[in-house]
C-alpha positions in Angstrom: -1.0 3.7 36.6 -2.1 6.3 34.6 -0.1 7.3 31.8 0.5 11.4 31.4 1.7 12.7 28.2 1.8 16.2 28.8 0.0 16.9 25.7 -1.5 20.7 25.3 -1.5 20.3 21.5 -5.6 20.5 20.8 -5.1 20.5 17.3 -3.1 20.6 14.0 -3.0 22.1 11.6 -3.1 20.1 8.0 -0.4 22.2 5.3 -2.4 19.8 2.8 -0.8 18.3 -0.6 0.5 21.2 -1.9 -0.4 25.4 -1.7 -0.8 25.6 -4.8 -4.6 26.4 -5.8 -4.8 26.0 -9.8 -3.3 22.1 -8.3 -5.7 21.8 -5.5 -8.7 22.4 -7.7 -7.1 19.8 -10.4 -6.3 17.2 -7.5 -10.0 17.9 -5.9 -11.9 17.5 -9.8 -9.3 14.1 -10.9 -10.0 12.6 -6.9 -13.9 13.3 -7.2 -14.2 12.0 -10.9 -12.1 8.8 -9.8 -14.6 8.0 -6.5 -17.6 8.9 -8.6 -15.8 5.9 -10.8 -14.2 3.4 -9.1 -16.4 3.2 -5.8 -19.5 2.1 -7.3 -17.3 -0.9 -9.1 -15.9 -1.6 -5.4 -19.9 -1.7 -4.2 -20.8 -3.6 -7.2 -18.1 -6.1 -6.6 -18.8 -6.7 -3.3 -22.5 -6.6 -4.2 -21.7 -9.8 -7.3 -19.8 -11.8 -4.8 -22.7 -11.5 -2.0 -25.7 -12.6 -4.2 -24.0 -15.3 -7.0 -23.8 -18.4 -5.3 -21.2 -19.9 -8.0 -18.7 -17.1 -6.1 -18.3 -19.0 -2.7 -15.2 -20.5 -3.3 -12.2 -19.4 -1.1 -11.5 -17.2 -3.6 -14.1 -14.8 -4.0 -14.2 -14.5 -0.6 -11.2 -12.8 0.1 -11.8 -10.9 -2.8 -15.1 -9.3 -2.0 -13.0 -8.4 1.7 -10.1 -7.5 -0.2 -12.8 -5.1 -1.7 -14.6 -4.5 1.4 -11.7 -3.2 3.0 -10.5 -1.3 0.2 -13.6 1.2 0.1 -13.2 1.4 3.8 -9.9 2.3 3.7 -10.7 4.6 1.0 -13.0 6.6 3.5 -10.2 7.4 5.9 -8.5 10.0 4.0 -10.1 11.4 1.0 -13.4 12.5 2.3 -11.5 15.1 4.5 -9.2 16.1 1.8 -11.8 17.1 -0.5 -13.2 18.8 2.2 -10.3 20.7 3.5 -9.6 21.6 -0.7 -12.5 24.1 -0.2 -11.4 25.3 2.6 -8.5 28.1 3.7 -7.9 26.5 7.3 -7.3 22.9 7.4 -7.3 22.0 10.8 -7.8 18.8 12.6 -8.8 18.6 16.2 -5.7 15.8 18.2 -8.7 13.2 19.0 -9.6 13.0 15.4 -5.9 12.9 14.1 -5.2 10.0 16.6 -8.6 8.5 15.5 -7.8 8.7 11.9 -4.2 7.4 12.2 -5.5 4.2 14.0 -7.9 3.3 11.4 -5.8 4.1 8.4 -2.9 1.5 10.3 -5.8 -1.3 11.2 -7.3 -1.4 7.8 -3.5 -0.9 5.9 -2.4 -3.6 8.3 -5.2 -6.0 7.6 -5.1 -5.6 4.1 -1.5 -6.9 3.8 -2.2 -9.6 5.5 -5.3 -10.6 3.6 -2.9 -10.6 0.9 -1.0 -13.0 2.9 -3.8 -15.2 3.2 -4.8 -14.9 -0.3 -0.9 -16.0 -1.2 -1.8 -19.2 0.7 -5.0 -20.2 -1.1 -3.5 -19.5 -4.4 -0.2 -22.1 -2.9 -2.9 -24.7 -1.5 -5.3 -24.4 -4.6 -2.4 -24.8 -7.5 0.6 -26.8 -5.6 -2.0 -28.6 -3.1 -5.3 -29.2 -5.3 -6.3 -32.1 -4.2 -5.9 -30.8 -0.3 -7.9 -27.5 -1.2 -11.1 -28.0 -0.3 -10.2 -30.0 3.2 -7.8 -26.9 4.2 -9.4 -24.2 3.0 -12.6 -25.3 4.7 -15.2 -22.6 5.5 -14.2 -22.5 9.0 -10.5 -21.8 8.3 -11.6 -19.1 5.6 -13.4 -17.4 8.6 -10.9 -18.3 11.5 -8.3 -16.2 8.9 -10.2 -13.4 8.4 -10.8 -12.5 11.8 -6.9 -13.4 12.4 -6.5 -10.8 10.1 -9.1 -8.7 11.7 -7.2 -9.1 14.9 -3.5 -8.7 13.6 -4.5 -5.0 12.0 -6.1 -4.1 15.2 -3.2 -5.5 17.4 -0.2 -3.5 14.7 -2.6 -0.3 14.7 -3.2 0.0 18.4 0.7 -0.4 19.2 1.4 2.7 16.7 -1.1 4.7 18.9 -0.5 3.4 21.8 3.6 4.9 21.1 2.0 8.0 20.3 0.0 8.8 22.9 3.1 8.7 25.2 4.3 11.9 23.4 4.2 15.1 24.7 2.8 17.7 22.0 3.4 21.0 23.1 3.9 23.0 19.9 4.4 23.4 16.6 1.4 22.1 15.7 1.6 22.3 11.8 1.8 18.9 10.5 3.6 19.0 6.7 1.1 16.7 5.2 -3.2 16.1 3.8 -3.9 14.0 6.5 -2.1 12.0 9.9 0.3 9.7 10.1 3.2 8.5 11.8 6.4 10.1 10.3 4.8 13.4 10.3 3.4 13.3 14.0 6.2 12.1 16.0 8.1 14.8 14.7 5.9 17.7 16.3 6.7 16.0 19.8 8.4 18.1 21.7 10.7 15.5 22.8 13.6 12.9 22.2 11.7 10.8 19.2 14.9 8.1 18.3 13.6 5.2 20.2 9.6 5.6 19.3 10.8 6.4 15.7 13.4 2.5 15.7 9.8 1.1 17.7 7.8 2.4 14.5 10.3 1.3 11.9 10.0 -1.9 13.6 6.6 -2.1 14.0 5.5 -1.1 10.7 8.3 -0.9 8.1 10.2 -4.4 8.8 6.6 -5.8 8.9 5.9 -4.5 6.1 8.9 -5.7 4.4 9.0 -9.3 5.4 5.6 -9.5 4.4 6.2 -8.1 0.8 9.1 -10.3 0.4 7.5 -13.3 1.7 4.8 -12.9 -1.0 7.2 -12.4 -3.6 8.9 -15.6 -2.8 5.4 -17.6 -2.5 4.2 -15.8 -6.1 7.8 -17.0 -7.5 6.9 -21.0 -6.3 3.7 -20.9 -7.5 4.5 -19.5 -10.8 7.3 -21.9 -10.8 4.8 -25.0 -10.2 2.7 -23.2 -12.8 5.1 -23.0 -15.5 5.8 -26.2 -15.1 2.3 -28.5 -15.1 0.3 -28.8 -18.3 -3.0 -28.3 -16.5 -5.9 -27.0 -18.3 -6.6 -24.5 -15.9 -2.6 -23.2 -16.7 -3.4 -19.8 -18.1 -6.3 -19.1 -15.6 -3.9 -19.4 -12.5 -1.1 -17.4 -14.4 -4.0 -14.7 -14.7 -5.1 -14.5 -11.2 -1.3 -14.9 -9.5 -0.1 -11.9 -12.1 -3.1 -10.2 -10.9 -2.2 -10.5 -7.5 1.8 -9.8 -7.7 0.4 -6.2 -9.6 -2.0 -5.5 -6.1 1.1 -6.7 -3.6 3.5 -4.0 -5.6 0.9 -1.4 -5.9 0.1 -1.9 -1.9 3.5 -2.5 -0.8 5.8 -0.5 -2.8 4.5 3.1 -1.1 3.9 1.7 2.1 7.8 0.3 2.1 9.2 3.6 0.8 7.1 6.0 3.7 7.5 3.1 7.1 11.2 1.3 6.1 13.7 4.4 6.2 13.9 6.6 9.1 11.3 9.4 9.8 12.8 12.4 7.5 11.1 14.1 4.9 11.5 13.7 1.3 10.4 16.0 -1.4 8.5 12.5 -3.0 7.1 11.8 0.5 3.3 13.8 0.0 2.8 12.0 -4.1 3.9 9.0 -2.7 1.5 9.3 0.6 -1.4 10.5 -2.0 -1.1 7.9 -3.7 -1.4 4.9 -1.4 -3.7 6.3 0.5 -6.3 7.5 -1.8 -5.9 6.6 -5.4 -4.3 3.5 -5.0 -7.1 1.2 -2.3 -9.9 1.1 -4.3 -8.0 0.0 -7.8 -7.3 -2.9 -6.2 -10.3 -4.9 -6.6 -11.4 -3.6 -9.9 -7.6 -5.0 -10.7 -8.4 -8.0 -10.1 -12.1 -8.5 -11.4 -10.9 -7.1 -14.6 -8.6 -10.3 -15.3 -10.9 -12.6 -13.9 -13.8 -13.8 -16.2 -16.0 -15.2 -13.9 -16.5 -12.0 -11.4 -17.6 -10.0 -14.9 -19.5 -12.3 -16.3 -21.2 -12.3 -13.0 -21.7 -9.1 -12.7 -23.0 -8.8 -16.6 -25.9 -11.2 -14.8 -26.4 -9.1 -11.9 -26.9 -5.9 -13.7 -29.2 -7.4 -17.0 -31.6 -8.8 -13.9 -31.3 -5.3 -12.4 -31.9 -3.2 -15.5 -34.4 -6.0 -16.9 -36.8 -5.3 -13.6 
């Protein structure tokens, strides 16, 4: 049967990160300057991993999708706020706003569980070494990345899926620099409480679990860490530090916007800015800055480049 929503909303209209111009224009130069920076690194790290064979290892990997889906996700939301900063009418057409919200949930979705899966090869490789290489075959490395694939597709098309049910018959002036959940379902010109406990459900308890399950995995692996006398002590204290500063910086906004129920907050747009543009594409640089053999890698890659 077919579903009806009613909908006569054709578009909305964006009130953007804040009105103030001298802001915009200091947001728009700091954002432009930061992609002109950081991207590249994301391209070049993805780039290192691809063409160094001593990089196959489980780890690098997940790290060059980590990266992979960072710039991706990066290209979700900032393009069009730059864009809409020169601009006096930002206004986005419903189809692109539902469009935009499902990719910003599939790739947000399959980034925390990448770091799920990169929580297990860090627990197989330091408390399991000797069972590494025999779990964390190739095949399995691939078989979880297209789990993960799958699992951002299947937690992004449920969010759109609840939303498209929603009749949209006006206001149409959504109080933020780009669409997402909080701030569409409440332009629905209906009764929103059980869509909003399905949402909270869907994303923020998710969400949640997931961030504490990786805090209690980082704590036993530190914990078998701390304990063994290993020559390779300080080199796994590096990369699992590295990787508890990436779960905070990707968890910690994405818990304060999904966990609580869907009321504004004078914090909500920084916080929103933040993990949706500044945010993604640290990540990998992150975590090829503590690790010595991605840079010295990369050092390679760009003397052969330069030298020819």
């Amino acid at each position: 049967m077919e579903i009806r929503n009613s909908t006569v909303v054709t578009e909305f209209i964006l009130l953007g990160l804040t009105q103030s111009q001298d802001i915009q224009l200091l947001v728009f130069v700091l954002i432009l300057i930061f992609y002109l920076i950081i991207l590249p690194g994301n391209f070049l790290i993805i780039l290192t991993i691809q063409s160094d064979p001593s990089l196959s290892a489980p780890l690098y990997f997940f790290l060059g999708n980590l990266a992979f889906l960072d710039v991706s996700y990066s290209f979700i939301v900032a393009p069009r706020m730059l864009a809409d900063f020169l601009s006096e009418k930002k206004v986005i057409s419903y189809r692109s706003c539902i469009t935009q919200l499902f990719f910003l949930h599939a790739l947000g979705g399959g980034e925390e569980l990448l770091l799920v899966v990169m929580a297990f090869d860090r627990y197989i490789a330091i408390c399991r070494p000797l069972h590494y290489s025999t779990v964390m075959s190739p095949r399995t490395c691939y078989a979880l990345l297209m789990a993960l694939w799958f699992g951002g597709f299947v937690h992004s098309i449920i969010q759109v899926a609840l939303i498209l049910r929603l009749p949209f018959c006006g206001p149409n002036q959504l109080d933020n620099f780009f669409c997402d959940v909080p701030q569409v379902i409440k332009l629905a010109c209906t009764d929103t409480f059980v869509v909003e406990l399905l949402m909270v459900f869907n994303s923020g308890l998710l969400t949640l679990l997931c961030f504490l399950g990786l805090l209690v995995s980082y704590a036993v692996i530190l914990f078998h860490v701390h304990r063994s006398s290993s020559e390779g002590k300080s080199k796994a204290l590096s990369t699992c530090t590295t990787q508890v500063i990436i779960i905070f910086l990707m968890f910690g906004p994405a818990i304060f916007i999904y966990t609580r129920p869907f009321r504004a907050l004078p914090a909500d747009k920084v916080v929103s800015f933040f993990h949706t543009v500044i945010f993604p594409s640290m990540n990998p640089v992150i975590y090829t800055l503590r690790n010595q053999e991605v840079k010295s890698s990369m050092r390679r890659l760009l003397t052969r480049y330069v030298v020819l």
